[in-house]
N, C-alpha and C positions, 0 to 999 in steps of 0.2 A: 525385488521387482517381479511383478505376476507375471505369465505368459499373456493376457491381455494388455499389460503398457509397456513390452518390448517390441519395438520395432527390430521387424526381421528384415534385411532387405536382398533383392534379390538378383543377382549379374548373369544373365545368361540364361532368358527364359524358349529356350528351343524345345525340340522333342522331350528333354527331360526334367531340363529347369522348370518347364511350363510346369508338371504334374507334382515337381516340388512344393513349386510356390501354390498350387491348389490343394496339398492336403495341408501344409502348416496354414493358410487361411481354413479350412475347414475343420481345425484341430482350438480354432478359437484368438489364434495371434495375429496384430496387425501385421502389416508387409507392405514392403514400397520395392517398386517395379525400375530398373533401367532400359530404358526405348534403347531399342537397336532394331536395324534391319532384320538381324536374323530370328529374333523372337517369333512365337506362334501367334495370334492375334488373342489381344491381352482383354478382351471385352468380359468376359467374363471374371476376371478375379477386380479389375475396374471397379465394375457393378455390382463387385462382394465391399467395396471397399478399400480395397488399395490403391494405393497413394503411387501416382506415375512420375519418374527423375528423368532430363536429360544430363545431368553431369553428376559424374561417379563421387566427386570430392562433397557435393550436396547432400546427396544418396549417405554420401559415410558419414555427414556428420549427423545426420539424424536418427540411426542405426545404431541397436547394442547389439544385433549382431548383423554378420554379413557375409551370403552363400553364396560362393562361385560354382557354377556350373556353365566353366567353356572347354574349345575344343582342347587343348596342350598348352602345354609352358608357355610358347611364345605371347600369346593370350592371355594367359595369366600374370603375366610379367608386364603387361603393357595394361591390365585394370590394375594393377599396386603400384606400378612404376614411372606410370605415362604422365605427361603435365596435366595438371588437371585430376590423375589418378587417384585412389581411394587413399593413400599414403598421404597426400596432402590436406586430406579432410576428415580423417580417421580420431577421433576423440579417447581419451583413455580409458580403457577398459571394455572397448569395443573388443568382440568375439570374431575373427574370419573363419571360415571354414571352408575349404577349397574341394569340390565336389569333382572338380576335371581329372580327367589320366594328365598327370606331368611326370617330370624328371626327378628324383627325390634330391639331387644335388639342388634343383633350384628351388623345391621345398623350404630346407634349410636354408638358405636365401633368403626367403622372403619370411620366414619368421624372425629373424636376425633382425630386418627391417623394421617388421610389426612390431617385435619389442621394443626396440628405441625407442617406437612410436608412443609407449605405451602401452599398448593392446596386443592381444592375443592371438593366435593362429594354431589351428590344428587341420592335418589331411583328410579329407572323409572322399574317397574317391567310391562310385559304383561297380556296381555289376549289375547285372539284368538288362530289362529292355524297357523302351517307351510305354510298353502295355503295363508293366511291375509297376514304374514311375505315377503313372494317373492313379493307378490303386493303392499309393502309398505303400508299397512290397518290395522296396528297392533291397539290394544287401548292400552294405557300408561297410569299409575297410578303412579303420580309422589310426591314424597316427597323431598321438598327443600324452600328455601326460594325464597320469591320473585323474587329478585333480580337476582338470577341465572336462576331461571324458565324462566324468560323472558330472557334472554340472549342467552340461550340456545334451546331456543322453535323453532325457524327456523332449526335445526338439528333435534331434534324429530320429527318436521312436513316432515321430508324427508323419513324417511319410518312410522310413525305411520298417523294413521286416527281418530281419535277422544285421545284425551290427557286431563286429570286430574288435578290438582294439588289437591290433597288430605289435604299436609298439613308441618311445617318441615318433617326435615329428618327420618326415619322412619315409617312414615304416607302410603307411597307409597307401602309400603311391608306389614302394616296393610290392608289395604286397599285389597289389592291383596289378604291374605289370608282369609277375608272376603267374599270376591267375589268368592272363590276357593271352599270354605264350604259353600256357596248356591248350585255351581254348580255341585259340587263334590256328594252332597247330595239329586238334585234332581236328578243324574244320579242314584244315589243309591235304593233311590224312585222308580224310571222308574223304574231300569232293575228286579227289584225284583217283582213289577207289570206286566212287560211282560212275567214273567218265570212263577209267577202267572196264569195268563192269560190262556197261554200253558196248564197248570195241570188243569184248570178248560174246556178246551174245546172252548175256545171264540178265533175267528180265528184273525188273527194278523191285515189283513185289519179291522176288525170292531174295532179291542182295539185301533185301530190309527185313525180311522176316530172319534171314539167319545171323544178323548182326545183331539183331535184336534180342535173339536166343542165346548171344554168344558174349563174344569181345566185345563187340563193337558198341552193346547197351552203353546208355548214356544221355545227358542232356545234349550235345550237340548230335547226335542219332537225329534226337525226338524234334528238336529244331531245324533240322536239313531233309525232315522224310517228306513235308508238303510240296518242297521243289523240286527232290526227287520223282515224287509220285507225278505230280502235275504242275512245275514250274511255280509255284507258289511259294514266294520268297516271305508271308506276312509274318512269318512266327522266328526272320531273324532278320531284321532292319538296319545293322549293323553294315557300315561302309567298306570299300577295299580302301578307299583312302584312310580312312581310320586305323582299318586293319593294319595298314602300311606305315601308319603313323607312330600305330601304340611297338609295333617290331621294332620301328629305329630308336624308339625310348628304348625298349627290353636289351637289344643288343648294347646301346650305350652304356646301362647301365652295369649290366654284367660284365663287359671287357673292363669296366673301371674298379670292379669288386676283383677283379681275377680270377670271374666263372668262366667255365666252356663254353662257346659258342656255337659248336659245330651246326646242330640241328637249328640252332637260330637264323641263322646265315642263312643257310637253304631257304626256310619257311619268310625269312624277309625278302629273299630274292623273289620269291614266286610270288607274294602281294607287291610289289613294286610293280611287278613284272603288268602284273594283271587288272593293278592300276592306272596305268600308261595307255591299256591298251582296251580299256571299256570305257562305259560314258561314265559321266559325273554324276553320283549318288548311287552307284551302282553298289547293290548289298555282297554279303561275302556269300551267299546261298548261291551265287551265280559263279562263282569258281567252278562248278560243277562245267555249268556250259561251255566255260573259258577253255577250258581242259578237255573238255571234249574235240574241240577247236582248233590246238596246241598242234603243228606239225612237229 
C-alpha cells in the first residue's frame, strides 16, 4: 500500500493533533478528521482534502492507520473502549498509534485489545510544544516492536524530528513520563528560584545570566527566560493541569515499579497545589508568579 491510498485517521485534532494531521497531509497521505469540540478549526486540512467523521467506529473502519492525540488514559480508554469506540469498528490489520501521555499499565491494555481485534498498536507519546508540532519537529518516544517501528517509521518521520524507540509497547509512555518529571521538576526548581530571587532583591537579568553561565543552562532556562524577563509565557504553553496530570501518571507509575518517590511527591504536591489555585489554561511559566504569591 502507497502512502497515497492509506488513510490516516486522526482522534484529537487540538494544539497538537492539529499540526500532526497538517504535516502527514502535506507529506502526501490522505486523512480523515473526528469532529469534537476541542479540535482547532479544521478548515484548512478540509480544504487540502480530508475527509471529516462524527463517529469513531466509522473513522476506524475506513483507516489503515489510526493516531491518537488526547489528553491521558481516561481519554484514551473511552476512543478504544467506549460504545461506538474505535474497537467496534477497527478492521484487521489496522495500525493505532497512541500519541497522548498515558499510563503504560493501561497501554498494555489496550493492545491486548487491539490484538484480539486483529490490529495493531504501538505508543508514540511527544515532547515539544505546539510551535515543534505545526513544523513537523515533534520528538517521539515510541513503544512497539521492531517490526512495526520500522514499518511505520516513514509516517512518524512526517511530522516528528528526532524518533525513539524506547522499547515494547508501553516503553514509549514510560519513557514520556520520565522525561515529563525531569522537566516538570526542573520547571519547578526554576520557578521557585526566580520567585526566590525576586524576595531576595537579585534582579532577574543577573539570576539569568548566571544560570546561564552555570548550572542552571538548559532547555527549560531558555523556555522560562521570556516570563521571567517580561511575563511572556509564549515559548512554554504547557498547562498546570497537565502538569498535574502527567505527576499523578509519573508517581503512579513509579510506586507500582518500586521506584522512590520522594522528590516526586513534593513536585506533585506543588502543581496540584497551583492548580486549584490559578485559572483554567493557566501555563506552567506562571508558577513563577504563583510562588511569588505563596505566604
Amino acid at each position: 500500500m502507497t502512502k497515497q491510498s492509506q488513510v490516516t485517521g486522526l482522534i484529537g485534532l487540538g494544539q497538537m493533533g492539529h499540526g500532526i494531521a497538517a504535516n502527514i497531509q502535506k507529506s502526501g497521505r490522505q486523512i480523515a478528521l473526528l469532529e469534537h469540540t476541542g479540535n482547532l478549526p479544521l478548515n484548512d486540512l478540509l480544504e487540502n482534502g480530508a475527509q471529516s467523521y462524527t463517529s469513531l467506529n466509522k473513522l476506524a473502519a475506513d483507516c489503515d492507520v489510526i493516531i491518537i492525540c488526547v489528553t491521558g488514559t481516561p481519554e484514551v480508554e473511552q476512543v478504544v473502549f467506549s460504545e461506538g469506540g474505535i474497537l467496534s469498528g477497527i478492521k484487521s490489520g489496522t495500525v493505532v498509534i497512541d500519541c497522548s501521555t498515558s499510563i503504560p499499565a493501561s497501554s498494555i491494555k489496550i493492545q491486548q485489545a487491539i490484538t484480539q481485534a486483529g490490529a495493531l498498536f504501538m505508543d508514540a507519546p511527544m515532547t515539544r510544544t505546539p510551535k515543534e508540532a505545526a513544523e513537523g519537529r515533534l520528538n517521539l518516544i515510541v513503544g512497539a516492536d521492531v517490526e512495526l517501528f520500522e514499518a511505520q517509521l516513514p509516517l512518524l518521520q512526517s511530522f516528528a524530528e528526532n524518533i525513539t524507540l524506547a522499547g515494547p509497547v508501553g516503553s514509549g509512555h514510560a519513557m514520556k513520563l520520565l522525561h515529563n518529571f525531569v522537566s516538570l521538576g526542573f520547571s519547578a526548581v526554576l520557578s521557585e528560584a526566580a520567585a526566590s530571587a525576586e524576595s531576595c532583591g537579585i534582579k532577574s537579568d543577573v539570576f539569568l545570566e548566571v544560570l546561564a553561565k552555570g548550572g542552571g543552562a538548559g532547555v527549560i532556562l531558555d523556555r522560562l527566560t521570556p516570563f521571567i524577563q517580561s511575563a511572556d509565557d509564549s515559548s512554554f504553553r504547557f498547562t498546570l493541569e497537565n502538569a498535574s496530570k502527567d505527576m499523578n501518571y509519573y508517581v503512579d507509575m513509579a510506586q507500582h515499579s518500586g521506584a522512590q518517590t520522594q522528590t516526586a511527591h513534593s513536585i506533585r504536591e506543588l502543581y496540584s497545589l497551583a492548580k486549584g489555585k490559578t485559572e483554567v489554561n493557566t501555563s506552567v511559566p506562571h508558577l513563577v508568579s504563583f510562588l511569588s504569591k505563596v505566604d
